[in-house]
C-alpha positions in Angstrom: 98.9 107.1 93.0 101.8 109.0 95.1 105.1 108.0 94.3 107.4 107.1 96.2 110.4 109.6 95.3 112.0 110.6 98.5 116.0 110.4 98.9 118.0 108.8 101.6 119.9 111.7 102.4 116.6 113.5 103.7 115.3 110.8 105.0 118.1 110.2 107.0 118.3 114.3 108.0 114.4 113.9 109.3 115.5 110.6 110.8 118.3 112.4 113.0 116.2 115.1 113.9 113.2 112.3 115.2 116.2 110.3 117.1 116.8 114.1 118.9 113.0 114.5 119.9 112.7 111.1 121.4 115.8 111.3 123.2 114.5 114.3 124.5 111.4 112.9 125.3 113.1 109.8 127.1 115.4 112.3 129.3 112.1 114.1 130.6 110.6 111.4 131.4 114.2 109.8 133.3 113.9 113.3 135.0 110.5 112.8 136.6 110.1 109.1 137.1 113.8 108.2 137.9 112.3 105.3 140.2 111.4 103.5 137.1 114.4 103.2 135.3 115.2 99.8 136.6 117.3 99.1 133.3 120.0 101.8 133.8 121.9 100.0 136.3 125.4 101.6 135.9 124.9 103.1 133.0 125.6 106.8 132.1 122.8 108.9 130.7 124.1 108.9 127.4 124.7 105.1 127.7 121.1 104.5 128.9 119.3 106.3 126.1 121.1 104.3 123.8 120.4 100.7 124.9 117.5 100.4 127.6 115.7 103.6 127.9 112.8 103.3 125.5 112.3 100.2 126.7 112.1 100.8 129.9 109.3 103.7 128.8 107.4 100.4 127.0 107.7 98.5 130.4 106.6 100.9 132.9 104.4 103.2 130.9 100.3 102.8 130.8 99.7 102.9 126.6 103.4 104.3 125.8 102.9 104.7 122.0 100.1 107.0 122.9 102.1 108.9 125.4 104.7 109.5 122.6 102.0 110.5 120.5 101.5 113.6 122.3 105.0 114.6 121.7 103.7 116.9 118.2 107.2 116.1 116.6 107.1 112.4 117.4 103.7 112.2 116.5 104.7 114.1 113.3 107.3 111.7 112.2 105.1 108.3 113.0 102.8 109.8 110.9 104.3 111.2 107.9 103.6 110.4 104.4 105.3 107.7 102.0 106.8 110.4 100.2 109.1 111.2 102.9 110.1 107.9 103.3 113.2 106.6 101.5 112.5 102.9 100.7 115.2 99.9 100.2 115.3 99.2 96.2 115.9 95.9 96.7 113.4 94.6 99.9 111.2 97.5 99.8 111.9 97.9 103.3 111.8 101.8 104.8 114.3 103.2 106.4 113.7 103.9 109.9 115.6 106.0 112.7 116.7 103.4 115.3 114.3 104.9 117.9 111.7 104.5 115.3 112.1 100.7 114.2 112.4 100.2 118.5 108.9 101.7 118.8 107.0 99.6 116.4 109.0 96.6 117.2 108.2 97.4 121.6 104.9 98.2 120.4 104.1 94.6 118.8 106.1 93.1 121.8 103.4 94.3 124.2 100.5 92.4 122.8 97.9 95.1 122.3 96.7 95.0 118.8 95.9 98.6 118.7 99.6 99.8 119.6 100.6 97.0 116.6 101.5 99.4 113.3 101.0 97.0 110.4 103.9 96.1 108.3 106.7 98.2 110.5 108.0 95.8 113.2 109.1 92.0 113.3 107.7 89.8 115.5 109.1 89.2 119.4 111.7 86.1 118.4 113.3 88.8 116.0 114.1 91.7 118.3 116.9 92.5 120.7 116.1 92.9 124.4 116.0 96.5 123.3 113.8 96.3 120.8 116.2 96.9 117.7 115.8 93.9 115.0 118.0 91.4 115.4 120.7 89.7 112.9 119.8 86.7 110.9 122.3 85.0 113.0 120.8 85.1 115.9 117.0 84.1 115.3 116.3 81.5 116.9 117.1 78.0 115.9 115.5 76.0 112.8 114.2 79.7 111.4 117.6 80.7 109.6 116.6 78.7 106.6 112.9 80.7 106.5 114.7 84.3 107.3 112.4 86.9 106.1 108.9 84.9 105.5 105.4 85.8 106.2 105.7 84.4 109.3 108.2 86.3 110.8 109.2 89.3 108.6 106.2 92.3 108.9 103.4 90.6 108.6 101.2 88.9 112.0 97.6 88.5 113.0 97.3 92.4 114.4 98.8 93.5 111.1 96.0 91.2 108.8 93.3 92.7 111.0 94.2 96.4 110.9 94.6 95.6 106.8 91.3 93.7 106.7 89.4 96.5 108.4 90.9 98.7 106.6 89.8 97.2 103.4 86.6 96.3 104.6 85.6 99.3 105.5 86.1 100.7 102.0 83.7 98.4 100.2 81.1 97.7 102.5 80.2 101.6 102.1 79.2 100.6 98.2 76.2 98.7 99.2 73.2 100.1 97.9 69.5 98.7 97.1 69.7 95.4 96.4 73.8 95.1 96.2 75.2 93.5 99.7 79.0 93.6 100.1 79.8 91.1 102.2 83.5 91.6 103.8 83.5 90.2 107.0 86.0 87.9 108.9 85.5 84.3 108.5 85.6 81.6 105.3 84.1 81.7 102.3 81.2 78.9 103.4 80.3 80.7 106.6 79.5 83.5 103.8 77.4 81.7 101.6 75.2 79.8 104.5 74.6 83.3 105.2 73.6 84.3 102.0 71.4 81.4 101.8 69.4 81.9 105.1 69.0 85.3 104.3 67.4 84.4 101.1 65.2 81.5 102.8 63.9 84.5 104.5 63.3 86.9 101.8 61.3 84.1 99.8 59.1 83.3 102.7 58.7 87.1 103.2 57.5 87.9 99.4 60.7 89.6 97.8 61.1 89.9 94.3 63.9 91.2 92.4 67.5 90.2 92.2 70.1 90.2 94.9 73.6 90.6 94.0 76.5 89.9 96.6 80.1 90.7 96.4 81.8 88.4 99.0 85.5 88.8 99.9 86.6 86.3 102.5 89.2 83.8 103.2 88.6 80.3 101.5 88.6 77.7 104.1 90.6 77.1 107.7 92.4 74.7 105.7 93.4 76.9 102.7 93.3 80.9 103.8 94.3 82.4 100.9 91.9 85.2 100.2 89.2 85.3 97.4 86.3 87.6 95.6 82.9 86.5 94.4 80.1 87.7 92.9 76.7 85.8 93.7 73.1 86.5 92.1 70.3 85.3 93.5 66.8 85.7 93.1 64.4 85.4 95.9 61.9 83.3 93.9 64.9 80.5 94.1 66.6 80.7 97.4 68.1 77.5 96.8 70.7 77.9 93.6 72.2 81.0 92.1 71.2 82.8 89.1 75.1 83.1 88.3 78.5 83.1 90.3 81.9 84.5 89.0 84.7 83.6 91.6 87.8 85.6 91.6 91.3 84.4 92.5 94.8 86.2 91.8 96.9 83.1 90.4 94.8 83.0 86.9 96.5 80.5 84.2 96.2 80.5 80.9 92.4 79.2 80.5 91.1 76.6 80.3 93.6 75.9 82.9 92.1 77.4 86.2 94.1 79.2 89.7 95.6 76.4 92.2 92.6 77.1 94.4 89.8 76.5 91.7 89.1 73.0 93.4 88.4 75.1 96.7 86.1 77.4 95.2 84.3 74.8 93.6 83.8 72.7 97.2 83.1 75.5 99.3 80.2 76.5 96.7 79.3 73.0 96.5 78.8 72.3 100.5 76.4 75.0 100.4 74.6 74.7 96.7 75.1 71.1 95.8 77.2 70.1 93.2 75.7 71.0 90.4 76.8 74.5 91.0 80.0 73.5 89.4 78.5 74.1 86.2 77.7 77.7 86.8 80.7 79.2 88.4 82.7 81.1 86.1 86.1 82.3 86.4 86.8 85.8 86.8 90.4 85.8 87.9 92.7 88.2 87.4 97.3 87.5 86.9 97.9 89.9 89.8 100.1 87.6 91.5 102.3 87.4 88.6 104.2 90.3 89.1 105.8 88.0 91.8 108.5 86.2 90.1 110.6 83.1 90.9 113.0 84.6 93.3 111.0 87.3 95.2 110.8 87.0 99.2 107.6 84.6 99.9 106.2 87.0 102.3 105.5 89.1 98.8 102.3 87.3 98.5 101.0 87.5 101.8 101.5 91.4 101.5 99.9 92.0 98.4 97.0 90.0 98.3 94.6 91.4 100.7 95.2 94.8 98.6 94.5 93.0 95.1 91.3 90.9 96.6 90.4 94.3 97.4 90.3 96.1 94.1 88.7 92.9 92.4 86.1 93.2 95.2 85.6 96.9 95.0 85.2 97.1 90.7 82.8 93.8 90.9 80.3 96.1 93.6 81.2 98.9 91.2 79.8 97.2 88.1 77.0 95.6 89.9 76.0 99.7 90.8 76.8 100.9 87.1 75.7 98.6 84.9 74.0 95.3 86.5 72.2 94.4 83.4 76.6 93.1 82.5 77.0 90.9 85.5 73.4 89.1 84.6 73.7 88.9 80.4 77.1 89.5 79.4 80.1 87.6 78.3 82.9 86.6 80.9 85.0 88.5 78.8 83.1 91.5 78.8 82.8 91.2 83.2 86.7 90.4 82.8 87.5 93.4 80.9 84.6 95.7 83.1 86.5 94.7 86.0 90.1 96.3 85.2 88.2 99.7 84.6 87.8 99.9 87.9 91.0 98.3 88.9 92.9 102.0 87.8 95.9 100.7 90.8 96.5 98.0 88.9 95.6 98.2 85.4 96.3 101.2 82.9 93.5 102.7 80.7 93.8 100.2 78.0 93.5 97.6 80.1 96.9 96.0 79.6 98.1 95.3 83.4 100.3 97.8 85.0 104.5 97.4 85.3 105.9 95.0 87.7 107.7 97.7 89.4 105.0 99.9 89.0 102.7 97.5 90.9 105.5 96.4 93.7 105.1 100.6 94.3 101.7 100.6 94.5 101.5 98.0 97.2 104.4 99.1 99.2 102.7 102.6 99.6 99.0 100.9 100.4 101.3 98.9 103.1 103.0 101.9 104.4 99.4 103.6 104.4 98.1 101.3 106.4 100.3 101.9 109.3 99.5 105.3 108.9 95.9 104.6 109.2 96.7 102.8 112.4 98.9 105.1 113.9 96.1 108.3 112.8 93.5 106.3 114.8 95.5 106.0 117.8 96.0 109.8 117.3 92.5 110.7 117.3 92.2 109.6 120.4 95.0 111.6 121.8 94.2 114.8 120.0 90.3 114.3 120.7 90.4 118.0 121.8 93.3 119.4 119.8 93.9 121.2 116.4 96.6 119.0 115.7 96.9 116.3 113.0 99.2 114.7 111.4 
């Protein structure tokens, strides 16, 4: 994993020089579209790329993020790696240029979810009129108790679905022969009705031969925490599983289950009947922990797509390796398969990874994420070029 080891002194330098090149930017475009600097009013130049003139770029600009894309330097800087990023110790937050921090935050402002860079703006109700993010102080009213919270920190629906196909499109890729990665949007129900109809029609067509699906979803509408599971089915059967591990990120010292056991338990059962209760088995795995008492609650919505992810990934990677496990051995032996696979999170002995170690891990998969967003918007733009970032 790439550590994160840049200081603040260069990142402020490369900061400086990426506040030069967009002000640059800005005062060619002033030069040839002065009619739509509407914001400027009396303002002096200097005066006008410093409050209003990005903005008005945003407002009167078709796809602005991927007109400043084709500025090589700007494109450059959006794009760079995590280790030339210097990040807050204490919120994890990066530190941004102030012409950066207004792009991402203009950017989410305009409602197009492929301009949104996950995890680097706040929503509308935090920004300035300019697009800089506003003081604690100032958010609006009722919201000064919840400051920083999933809700209204990085995290918003454009973020979740960049993440999610993100994600998604790294497991589905295992499936293979009779494994089926299921990683789709939706709840966890939806999944298994789906599952079940596609067995229906496997049984009326003949098949023999196991079927093993790895399921990553949301719960329910009610509860949308995220979840793994492992389903095997045979085709003889379409009706009840051969065996179900369900995987959750809260896990408590057994036989105590995770807070959402009950949820697992009635999703499978509105689909299986309730006697399926007696075959699910837990396979859950204290990645939450590393969130103490004390950390910012939007912790939890950060990390836990990326550690559903690694659960979902090693159970399609055991299911590949070594199915004969997953059908005849021990949930201790799946348990400890499992955190072979799960190298981001666990060392080689299987003992779970650092807190801070962890809290690195995920803040680079976060910042990587915006980078995947921002290098997809740039493959458009460089379609017929020989740059990349």
């Amino acid at each position: 994993m790439q550590q994160l080891i840049c200081n603040r002194k260069t990142a402020e330098a490369a900061n400086d020089h990426f506040e030069s090149e967009v002000h640059g930017f800005l005062r060619n475009w002033i030069s040839q579209q002065e009619s739509e600097t509407l914001l400027r009013f009396d303002q002096s130049i200097d005066e006008y790329l410093s409050n209003n003139a990005l903005r008005d770029f945003f407002l009167h600009s078709g796809y602005p993020l991927t007109q400043l894309l084709q500025h090589s330097p700007i494109a450059s800087h959006l794009g760079r790696g995590a280790n030339e990023v210097y990040f807050d110790p204490t919120s994890g937050d990066p530190l941004f240029a102030p012409a950066e921090q207004r792009i991402y935050n203009l950017a989410h402002r305009i409602d197009m979810e492929r301009m949104h860079i996950p995890f680097r703006s706040v929503q509308p109700a935090k920004q300035t009129e300019a697009g800089d993010t506003a003081e604690v102080a100032t958010y609006p009213a009722g919201s000064e108790q919840i400051r920083y919270n999933s809700g209204n920190h990085f995290t918003s629906r454009p973020a979740n679905g960049h993440v999610f196909n993100e994600n998604s499109k790294r497991c589905i890729v295992k499936a293979a022969g009779n494994l089926n990665v299921v990683f789709e949007r939706g709840f966890l129900e939806d999944r298994l009705h789906d599952i079940k109809q596609r067995m229906l029609n496997l049984h009326e067509a003949g098949a023999q031969g196991y079927q093993y699906f790895v399921i990553c979803s949301r719960h329910s509408p009610k509860e949308g925490h995220f979840g793994a599971s492992l389903v095997i089915m045979d085709p003889s059967n379409p009706y009840f599983p051969v065996r179900v591990f369900v995987c959750d990120t809260l896990l408590k010292e057994l036989p105590h289950h995770p807070r959402w056991w009950n949820h697992f338990l009635s999703e499978y059962a509105n689909v299986f009947g309730d006697a399926i209760g007696e075959v699910i088995e837990d396979l859950s795995h204290p990645l939450q922990k590393v969130n103490v008492k004390g950390d910012h609650p939007y912790r939890h919505d950060w990390d836990c797509p990326y550690y559903v992810t690694s659960m979902t990934g090693a159970l399609a990677d055991i299911v590949l390796k070594n199915p004969d496990l997953v059908l005849n051995g021990s949930i201790r032996e799946v348990h400890h398969a499992m955190k072979i696979f799960m190298c981001d999170y666990y060392e080689a002995d299987q003992t779970i990874k650092d807190r801070e170690e962890i809290k690195c891990i995920n803040r680079l998969k976060r910042w990587n994420s915006g980078s995947e967003a921002i290098r997809d918007l740039l493959a458009d733009v460089t379609n017929e070029s020989s740059y990349q970032v």
